[in-house]
C-alpha positions in Angstrom: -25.6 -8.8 -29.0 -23.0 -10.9 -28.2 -21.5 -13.5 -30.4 -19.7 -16.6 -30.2 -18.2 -19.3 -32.4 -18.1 -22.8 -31.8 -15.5 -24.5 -34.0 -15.9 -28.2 -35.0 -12.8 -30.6 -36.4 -13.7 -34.0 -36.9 -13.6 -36.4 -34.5 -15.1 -33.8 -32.4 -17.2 -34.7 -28.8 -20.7 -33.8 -29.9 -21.7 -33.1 -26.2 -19.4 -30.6 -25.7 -20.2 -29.3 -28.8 -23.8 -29.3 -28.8 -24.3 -28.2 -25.1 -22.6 -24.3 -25.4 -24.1 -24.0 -28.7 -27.6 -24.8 -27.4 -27.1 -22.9 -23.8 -25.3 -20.1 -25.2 -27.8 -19.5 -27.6 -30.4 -19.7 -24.8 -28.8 -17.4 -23.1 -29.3 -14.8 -26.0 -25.7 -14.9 -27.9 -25.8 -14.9 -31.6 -23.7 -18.6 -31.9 -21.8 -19.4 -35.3 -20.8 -23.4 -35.7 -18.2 -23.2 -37.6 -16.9 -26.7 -39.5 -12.9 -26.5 -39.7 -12.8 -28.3 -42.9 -16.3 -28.3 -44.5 -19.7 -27.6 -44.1 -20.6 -31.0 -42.7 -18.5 -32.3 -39.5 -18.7 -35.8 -38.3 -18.2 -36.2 -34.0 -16.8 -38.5 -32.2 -19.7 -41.0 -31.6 -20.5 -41.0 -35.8 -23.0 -38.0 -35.4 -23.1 -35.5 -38.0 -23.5 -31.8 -37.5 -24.2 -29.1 -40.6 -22.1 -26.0 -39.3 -23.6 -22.8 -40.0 -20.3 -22.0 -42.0 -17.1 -24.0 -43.2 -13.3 -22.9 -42.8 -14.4 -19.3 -44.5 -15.4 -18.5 -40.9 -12.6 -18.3 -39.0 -11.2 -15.4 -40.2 -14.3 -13.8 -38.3 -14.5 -11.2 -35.2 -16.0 -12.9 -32.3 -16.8 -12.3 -28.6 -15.5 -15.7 -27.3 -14.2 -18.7 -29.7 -15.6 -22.4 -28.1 -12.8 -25.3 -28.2 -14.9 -28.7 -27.5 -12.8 -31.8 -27.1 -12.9 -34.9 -27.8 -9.0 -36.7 -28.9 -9.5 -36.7 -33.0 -11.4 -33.2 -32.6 -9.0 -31.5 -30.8 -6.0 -32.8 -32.4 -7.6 -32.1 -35.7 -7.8 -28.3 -34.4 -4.4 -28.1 -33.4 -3.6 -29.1 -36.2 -5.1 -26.8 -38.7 -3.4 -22.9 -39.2 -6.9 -21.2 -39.2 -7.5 -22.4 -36.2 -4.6 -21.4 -34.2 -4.2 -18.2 -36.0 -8.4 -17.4 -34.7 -7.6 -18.6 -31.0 -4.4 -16.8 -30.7 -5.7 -13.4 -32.2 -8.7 -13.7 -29.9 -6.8 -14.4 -26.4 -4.0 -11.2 -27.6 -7.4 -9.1 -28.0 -8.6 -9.8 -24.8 -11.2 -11.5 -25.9 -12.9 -14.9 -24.4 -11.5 -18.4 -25.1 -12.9 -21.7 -24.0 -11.4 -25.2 -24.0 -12.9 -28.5 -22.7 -11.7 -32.1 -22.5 -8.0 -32.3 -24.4 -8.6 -29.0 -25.8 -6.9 -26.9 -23.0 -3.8 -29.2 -23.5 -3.6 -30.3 -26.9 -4.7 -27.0 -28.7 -4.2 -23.5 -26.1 -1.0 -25.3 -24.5 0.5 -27.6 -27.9 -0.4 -25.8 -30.4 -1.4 -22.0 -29.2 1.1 -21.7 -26.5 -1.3 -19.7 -24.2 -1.8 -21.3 -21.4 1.7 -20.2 -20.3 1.5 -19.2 -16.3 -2.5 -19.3 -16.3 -4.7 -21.3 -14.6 -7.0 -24.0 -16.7 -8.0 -27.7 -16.0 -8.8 -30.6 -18.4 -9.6 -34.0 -18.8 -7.6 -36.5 -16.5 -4.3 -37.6 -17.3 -3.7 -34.8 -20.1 -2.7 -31.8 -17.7 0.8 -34.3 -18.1 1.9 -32.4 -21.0 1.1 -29.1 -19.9 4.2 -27.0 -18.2 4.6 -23.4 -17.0 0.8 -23.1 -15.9 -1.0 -24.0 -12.8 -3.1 -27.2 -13.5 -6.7 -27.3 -10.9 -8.8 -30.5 -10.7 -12.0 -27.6 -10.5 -14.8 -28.7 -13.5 -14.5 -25.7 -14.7 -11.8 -23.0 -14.5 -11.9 -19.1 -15.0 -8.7 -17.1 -15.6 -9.3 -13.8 -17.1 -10.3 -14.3 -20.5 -9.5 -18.1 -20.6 -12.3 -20.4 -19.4 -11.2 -24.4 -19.2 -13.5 -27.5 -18.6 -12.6 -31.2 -17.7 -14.9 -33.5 -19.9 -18.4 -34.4 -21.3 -19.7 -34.4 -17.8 -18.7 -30.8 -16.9 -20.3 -29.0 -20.7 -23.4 -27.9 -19.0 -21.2 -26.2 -16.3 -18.7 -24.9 -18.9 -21.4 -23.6 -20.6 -22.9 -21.6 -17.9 -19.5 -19.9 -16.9 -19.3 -19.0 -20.6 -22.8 -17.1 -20.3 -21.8 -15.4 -17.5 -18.7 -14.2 -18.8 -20.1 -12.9 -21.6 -23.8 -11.6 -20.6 -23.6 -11.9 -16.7 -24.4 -13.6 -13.4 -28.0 -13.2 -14.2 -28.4 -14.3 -17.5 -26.1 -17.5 -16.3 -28.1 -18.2 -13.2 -31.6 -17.9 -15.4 -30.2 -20.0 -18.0 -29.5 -22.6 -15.5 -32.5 -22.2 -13.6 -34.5 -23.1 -16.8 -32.5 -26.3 -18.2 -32.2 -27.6 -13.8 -28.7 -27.2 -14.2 -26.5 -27.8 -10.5 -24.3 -24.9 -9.8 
């Protein structure tokens, strides 16, 4: 089975959160939620979340490692060692990262340094303080191993184009058959 983590830092955007952790886990992938500095991780919009496990779990050996966004929540990740240490040791395995909202920018460009001559997208306005890679206004980008989202709006999307990458095209197009998702 496949697994994936899905790391929360407060201030995190619970939609972007919430929506790979449920779809992914539709789709059949064994999903840890992990809280970057405790158990219990309070979003963006004041909603709490009880992560299946606290910092302890980033040290972990994952299929793909789930950024959401949100300004606080991803400047909370970049800011913490764990964090960066997880996503860069993932993307140098080969393995899947995914980044939505300021995510792509503030945490795999600012603090990762990975999205050096790749291809990604974000939210509007934040692809300003991104250089040496090839910024597309696509909701959702694929580049190898690196998956990228723009914002709340696109997590059902992201979420599908994480599926696929890890279980394939038809477990992606059954998921979103079942929860009416556009493609």
């Amino acid at each position: 089975m496949k697994t994936a983590c899905v790391l929360l830092a407060e201030g995190f955007e619970e939609v972007e959160a919430i929506t790979p952790i449920d779809y992914l886990r539709r789709a059949g992938i064994d999903v840890r939620v992990l809280g970057v500095s405790g158990r219990t991780v309070v979003g963006s919009h004041d909603i709490k979340i009880d992560a299946d496990q606290g910092p302890e779990g980033l040290t972990g050996d994952y299929d793909c490692v789930v950024l959401p966004g949100g300004g606080r929540g991803a400047d909370n990740l970049a800011a913490s060692p764990s964090v960066v240490e997880l996503v860069r040791r993932q993307f140098r395995a080969g393995k899947l990262v995914a980044a939505i909202c300021a995510a792509p920018a503030v945490v795999l460009h600012g603090a990762c340094g990975i999205l050096q001559g790749r291809r990604f997208t974000c939210f509007p306005g934040l692809e300003s303080k991104v250089t040496g890679a090839s910024f597309s206004e696509d909701r959702v980008v694929v580049d190898g191993n690196l998956i990228t989202s723009r914002s709340a709006g696109t997590a059902g999307e992201f979420s599908a184009a994480i599926a696929q990458a890890l279980v394939g095209a038809d477990a992606s197009r059954e998921l979103a058959g079942k929860v009416l998702l556009r493609r």
